[in-house]
C-alpha positions in Angstrom: 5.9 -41.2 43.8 3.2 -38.7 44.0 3.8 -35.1 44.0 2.4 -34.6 47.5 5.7 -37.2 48.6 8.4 -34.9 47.7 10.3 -33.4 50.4 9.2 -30.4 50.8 12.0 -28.5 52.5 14.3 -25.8 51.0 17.8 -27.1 49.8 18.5 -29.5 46.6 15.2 -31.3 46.6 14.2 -29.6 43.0 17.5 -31.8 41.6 15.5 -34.8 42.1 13.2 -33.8 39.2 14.9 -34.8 36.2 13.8 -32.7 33.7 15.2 -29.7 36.3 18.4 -31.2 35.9 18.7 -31.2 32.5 17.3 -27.2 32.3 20.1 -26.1 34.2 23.0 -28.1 32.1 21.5 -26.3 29.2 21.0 -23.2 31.2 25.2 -23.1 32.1 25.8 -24.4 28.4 23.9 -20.9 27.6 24.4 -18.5 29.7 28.3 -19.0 29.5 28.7 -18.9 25.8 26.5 -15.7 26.1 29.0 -14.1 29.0 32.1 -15.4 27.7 31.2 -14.0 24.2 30.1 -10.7 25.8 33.7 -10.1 27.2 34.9 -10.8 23.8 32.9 -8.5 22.2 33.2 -5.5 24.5 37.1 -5.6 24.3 37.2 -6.1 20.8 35.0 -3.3 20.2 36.4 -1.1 22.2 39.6 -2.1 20.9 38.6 -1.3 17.6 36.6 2.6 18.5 38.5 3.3 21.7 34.8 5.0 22.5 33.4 4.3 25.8 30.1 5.4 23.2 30.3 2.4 21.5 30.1 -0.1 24.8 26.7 1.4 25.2 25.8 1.0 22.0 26.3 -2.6 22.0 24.0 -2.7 24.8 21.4 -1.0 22.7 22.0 -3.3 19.8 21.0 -6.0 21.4 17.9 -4.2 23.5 16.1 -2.8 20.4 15.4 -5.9 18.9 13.3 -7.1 22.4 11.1 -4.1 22.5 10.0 -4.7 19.2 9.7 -8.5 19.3 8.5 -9.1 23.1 4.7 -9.2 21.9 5.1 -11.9 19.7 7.9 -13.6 21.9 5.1 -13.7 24.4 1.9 -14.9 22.9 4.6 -17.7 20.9 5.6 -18.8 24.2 2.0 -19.4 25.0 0.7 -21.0 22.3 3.5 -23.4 20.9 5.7 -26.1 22.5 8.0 -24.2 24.8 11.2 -27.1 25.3 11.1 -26.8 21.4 11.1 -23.5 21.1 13.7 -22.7 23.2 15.7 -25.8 21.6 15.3 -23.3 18.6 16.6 -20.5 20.8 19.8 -22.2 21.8 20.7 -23.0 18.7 20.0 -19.8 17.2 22.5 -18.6 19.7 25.2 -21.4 18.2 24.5 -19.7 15.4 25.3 -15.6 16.2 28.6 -17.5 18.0 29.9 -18.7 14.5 28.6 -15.5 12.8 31.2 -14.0 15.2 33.9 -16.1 14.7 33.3 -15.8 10.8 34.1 -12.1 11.1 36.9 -12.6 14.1 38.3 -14.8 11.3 38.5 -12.2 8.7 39.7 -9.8 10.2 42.4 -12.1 11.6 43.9 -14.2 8.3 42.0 -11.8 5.4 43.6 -8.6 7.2 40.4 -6.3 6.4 39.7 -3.2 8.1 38.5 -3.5 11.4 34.5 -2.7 11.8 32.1 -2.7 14.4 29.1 -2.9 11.6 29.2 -6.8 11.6 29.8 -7.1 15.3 26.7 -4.8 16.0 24.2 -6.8 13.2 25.3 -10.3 15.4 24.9 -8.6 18.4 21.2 -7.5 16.7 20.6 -11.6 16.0 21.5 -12.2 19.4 18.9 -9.6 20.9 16.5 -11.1 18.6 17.0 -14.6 19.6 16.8 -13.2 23.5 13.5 -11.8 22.8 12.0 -15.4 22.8 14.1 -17.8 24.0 13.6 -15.6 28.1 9.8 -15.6 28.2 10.1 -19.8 26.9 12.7 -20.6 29.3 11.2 -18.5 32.4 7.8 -19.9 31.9 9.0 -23.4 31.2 10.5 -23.8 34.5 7.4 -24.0 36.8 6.7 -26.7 34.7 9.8 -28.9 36.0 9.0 -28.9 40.0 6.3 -28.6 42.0 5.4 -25.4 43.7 6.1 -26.3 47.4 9.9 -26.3 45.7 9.9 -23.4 43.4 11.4 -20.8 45.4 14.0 -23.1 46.0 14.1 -23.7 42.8 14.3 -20.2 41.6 17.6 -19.8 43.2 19.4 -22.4 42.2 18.6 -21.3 38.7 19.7 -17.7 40.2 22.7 -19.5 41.3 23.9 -21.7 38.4 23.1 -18.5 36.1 25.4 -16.9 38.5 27.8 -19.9 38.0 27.9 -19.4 34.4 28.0 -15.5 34.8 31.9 -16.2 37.1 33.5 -19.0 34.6 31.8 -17.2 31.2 33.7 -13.8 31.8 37.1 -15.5 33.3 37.2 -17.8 30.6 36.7 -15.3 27.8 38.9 -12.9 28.8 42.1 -15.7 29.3 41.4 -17.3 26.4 41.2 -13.8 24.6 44.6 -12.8 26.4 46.5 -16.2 25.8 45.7 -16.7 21.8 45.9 -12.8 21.2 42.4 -12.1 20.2 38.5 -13.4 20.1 39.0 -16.4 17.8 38.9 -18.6 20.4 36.2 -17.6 22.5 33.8 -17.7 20.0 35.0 -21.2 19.2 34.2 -22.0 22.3 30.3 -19.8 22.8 29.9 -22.3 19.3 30.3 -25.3 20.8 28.4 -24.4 24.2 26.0 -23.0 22.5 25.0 -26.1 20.5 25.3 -28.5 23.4 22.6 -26.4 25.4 20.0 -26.8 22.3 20.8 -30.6 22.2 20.5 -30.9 26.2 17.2 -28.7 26.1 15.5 -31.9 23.2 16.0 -34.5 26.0 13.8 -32.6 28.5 10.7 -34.2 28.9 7.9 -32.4 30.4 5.1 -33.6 32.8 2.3 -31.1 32.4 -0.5 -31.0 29.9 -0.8 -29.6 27.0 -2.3 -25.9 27.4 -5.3 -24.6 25.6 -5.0 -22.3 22.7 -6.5 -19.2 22.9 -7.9 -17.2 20.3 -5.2 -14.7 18.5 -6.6 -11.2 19.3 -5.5 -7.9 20.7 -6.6 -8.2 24.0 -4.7 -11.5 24.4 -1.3 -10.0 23.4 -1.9 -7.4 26.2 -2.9 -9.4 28.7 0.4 -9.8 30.3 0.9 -5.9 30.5 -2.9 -5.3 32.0 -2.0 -8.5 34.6 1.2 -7.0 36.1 -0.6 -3.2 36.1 -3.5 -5.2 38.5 -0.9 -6.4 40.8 0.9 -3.7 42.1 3.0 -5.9 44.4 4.5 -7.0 41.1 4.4 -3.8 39.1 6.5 -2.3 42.2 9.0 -5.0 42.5 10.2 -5.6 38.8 9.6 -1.6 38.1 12.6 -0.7 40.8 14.7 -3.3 39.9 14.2 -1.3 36.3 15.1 2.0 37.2 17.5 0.9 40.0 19.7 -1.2 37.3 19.3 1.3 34.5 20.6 4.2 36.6 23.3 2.1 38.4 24.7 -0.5 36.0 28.2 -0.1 35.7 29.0 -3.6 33.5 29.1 -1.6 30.6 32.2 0.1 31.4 34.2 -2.2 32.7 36.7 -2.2 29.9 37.4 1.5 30.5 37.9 0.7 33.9 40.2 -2.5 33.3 42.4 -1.0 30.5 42.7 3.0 31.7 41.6 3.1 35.0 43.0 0.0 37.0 45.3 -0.5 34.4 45.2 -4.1 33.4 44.5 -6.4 30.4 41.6 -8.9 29.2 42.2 -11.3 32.3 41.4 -8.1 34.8 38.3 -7.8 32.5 37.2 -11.0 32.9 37.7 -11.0 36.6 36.0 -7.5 36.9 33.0 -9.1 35.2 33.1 -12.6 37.2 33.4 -10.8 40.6 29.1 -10.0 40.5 28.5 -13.3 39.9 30.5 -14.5 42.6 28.6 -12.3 45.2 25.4 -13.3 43.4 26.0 -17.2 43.5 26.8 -17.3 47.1 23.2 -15.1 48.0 21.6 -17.2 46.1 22.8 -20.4 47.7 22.6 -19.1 51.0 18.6 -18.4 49.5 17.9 -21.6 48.4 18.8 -23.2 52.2 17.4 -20.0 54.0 14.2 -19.2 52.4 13.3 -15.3 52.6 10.0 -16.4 55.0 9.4 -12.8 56.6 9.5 -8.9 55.1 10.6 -10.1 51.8 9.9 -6.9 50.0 11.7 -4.7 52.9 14.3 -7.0 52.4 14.7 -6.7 48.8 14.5 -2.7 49.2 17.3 -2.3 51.6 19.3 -4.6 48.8 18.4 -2.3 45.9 19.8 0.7 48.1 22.5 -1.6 49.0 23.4 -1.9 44.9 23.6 1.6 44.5 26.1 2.3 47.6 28.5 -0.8 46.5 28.1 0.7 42.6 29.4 4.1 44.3 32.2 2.6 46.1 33.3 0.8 43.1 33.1 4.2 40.9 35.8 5.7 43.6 38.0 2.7 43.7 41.5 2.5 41.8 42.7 -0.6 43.6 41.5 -3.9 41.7 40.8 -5.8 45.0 38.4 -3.2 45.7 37.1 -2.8 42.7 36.2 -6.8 42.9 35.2 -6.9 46.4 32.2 -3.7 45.5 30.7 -5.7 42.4 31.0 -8.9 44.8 28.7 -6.9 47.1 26.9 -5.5 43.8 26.1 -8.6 42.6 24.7 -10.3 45.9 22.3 -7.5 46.5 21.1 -7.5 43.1 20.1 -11.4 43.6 17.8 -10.5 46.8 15.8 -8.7 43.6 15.7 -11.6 40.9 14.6 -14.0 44.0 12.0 -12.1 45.1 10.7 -10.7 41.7 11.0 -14.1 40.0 8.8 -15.9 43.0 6.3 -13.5 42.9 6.1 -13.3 38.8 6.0 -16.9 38.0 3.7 -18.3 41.7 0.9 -15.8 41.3 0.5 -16.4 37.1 -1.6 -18.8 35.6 0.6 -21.2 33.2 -1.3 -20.4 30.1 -0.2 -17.1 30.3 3.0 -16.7 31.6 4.9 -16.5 28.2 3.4 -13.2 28.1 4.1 -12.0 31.5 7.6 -12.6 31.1 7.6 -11.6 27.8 6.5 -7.9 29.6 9.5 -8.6 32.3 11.7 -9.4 29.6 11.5 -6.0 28.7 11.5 -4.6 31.5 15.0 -6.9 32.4 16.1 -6.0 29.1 16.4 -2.1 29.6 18.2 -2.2 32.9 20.3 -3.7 31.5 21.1 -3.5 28.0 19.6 0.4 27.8 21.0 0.6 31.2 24.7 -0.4 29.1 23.5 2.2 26.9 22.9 4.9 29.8 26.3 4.4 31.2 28.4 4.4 27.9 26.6 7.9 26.6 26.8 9.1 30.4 30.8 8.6 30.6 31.3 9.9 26.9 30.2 13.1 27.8 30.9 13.1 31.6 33.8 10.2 32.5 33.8 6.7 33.1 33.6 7.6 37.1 31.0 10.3 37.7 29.0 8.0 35.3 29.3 5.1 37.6 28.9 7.1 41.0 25.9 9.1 39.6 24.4 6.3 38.4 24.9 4.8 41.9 23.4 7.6 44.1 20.6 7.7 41.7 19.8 3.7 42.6 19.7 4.4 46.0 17.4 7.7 45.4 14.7 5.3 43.3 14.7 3.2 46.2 13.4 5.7 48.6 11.0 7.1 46.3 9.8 3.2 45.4 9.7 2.5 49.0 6.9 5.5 49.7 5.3 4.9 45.4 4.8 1.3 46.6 3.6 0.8 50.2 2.3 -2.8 49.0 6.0 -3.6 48.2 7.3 -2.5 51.6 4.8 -3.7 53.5 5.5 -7.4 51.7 5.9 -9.9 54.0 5.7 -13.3 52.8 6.5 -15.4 49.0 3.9 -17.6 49.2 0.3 -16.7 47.0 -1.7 -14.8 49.2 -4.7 -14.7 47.3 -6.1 -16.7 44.3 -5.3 -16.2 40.4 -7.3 -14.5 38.7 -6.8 -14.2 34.9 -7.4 -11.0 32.9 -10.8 -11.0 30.9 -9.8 -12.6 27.0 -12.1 -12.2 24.3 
């Protein structure tokens, strides 16, 4: 069957593609060994400190690593074999899993002092690993369907993420309530961690084989001097930056579970399963009802919407309320990784969009680990609520002044290519 034969209407038609299919069982496998182990981590180190400092700073362990790699993450993406390697990727995070449980395990039967310092030099692996293993797998998945089906597409990759983000967190924090600490949850990241990298070899991919370009300077930069020429783009993935960096409150949701609401690891894992849930259902209800019409007003009344629902959960100290905000949170967030991901991966030429992402890697990677770093210094010195409410108000305040910065972004109507790609000059 030729491309041109596909359906071509929005829904499930990108399952029909096989190699699709097999991204997004490694895609699960991933992202929920990554969430699960995240739930772990945060309760054990805060467990461990009883510093709302050192939440953030778990963040930032695993941010730093990005800004110093996402160059070479880029141009590696570009130049070498991306199913390989982010089969590499997946197994490097198998890897950081049973690092983890190495040091849960001493701690456990070799009674040694409790320390952050091995926790933190994982979580600096795993940061590493992140750095390439996002710009492979973003710019690998155009490759699997044809364009006619990749906004459809981009949700239900939104939405399975979203999947994993609901069962990762739930399932970490019961399995960390019901055996009495992290052993088991990083037992279990392990073993979904390594059937991701052997899912991700059986991929098979249809396209050619790109052309190599010649290693310079100018090449490296080219995915920074691409999204600076497209304002469109610049605006859209530069407020979702700001917005999440100011208005993230993941990072404190063990404060909130253990002193504010008052429960244990299973009210942690909820807490961090309810923005998934809002974000799965948005992007389903995407992937049948195509944003067709004033996509970017659209996705800036969402971004405002973030910051009120962060507010409202800042005030709450009911846990249904509390859940219902980040539901809310997390389904005007997806509006933003729909429309930013369309435009990002439609309007870039394939040989370069390892280093495009690479750039919105980054630029993903401080709202939300430097964001996790913001909030945890913000309620060390101020509290755990006017971090969270300030944080909100000053998401909504971005999006106004984004919204007059970015006249290109509000007056966005469609997510189809409007004009032709053009690739920055290479030497």
């Amino acid at each position: 069957m030729a491309t041109g034969d596909y359906p071509k209407a929005a829904g499930t038609a990108a399952f029909q593609f096989s190699g699709f299919r097999l991204y997004q069982i490694a895609r699960f496998c991933i992202v929920f060994c990554t969430e699960m182990q995240s739930v772990a981590v945060g309760w054990q180190v805060y467990d461990i400190t009883h510093r709302p400092l050192d939440l953030g700073l778990t963040g930032l362990a695993q941010f730093l690593p990005g800004v110093v790699l996402f160059l070479l993450a880029g141009h590696v993406a570009d130049r070498f074999n991306r199913k390989h390697l982010l089969t590499l990727c997946y197994a490097g995070f198998a890897l950081s899993s049973a690092m983890l449980l190495a040091v849960a395990l001493q701690f456990k039967y070799f009674h040694g002092a409790p320390s952050v310092t091995p926790i933190f030099i994982v979580l600096g692996l795993v940061g590493a690993v992140r750095s390439f293993s996002m710009p492979a797998s973003r710019a690998l998945l155009p490759q699997l369907v044809p364009e006619e089906q990749f906004q459809s597409a981009v949700a239900w990759n939104s939405s399975i993420f979203q999947f994993a983000t609901i069962l990762g967190p739930a399932m970490g924090g019961l399995l960390y309530a019901f055996f009495r600490g992290p052993v088991a949850v990083y037992a279990t990241a392990l073993l979904a961690g390594t059937i991701a990298a052997l899912t991700t070899l059986r991929i098979e991919l249809q396209s050619p084989p790109r052309p190599r370009e010649r290693f310079s300077l100018k090449t490296v930069f080219a995915g920074f001097h691409y999204i600076w020429s497209h304002k469109l783009v610049l605006g859209s993935i530069s407020l979702d930056l700001f917005a999440v960096l100011l208005g993230g409150a993941v990072a404190l949701l063990p404060v909130y579970a253990k002193e504010i609401l008052a429960t244990g690891p299973w009210g942690l894992g909820l807490l961090r399963s309810a923005p998934g849930i809002g974000a799965a259902t948005m992007a389903i209800l995407i992937a049948y009802k195509p944003i067709r019409r004033r996509a970017g007003a659209t996705m800036l009344w969402c971004v405002a919407g973030f910051g009120v629902f962060t507010m409202v959960f800042g005030f709450s100290r009911s846990i249904v309320l509390s859940m219902s905000s980040l539901v809310f949170v997390g389904a005007a967030d997806m509006v933003s990784v729909v429309v930013r991901g369309v435009l990002i991966q439609v309007e870039t030429p394939d040989e370069m969009r390892g280093r495009v992402n690479a750039v919105d890697m980054v630029f993903i990677g401080a709202s939300n680990e430097l964001g996790e770093f913001e909030s945890g210094l913000a309620a060390q010195y101020l509290g755990a609520v006017p971090a969270v409410v300030l944080g909100g108000l000053g998401a909504v305040i971005i999006t106004i002044l984004w919204a007059w910065m970015f006249p290109e972004l509000r007056r966005a109507d469609s997510l189809t290519r409007r004009t032709p790609v053009t690739i920055p000059d290479r030497v």
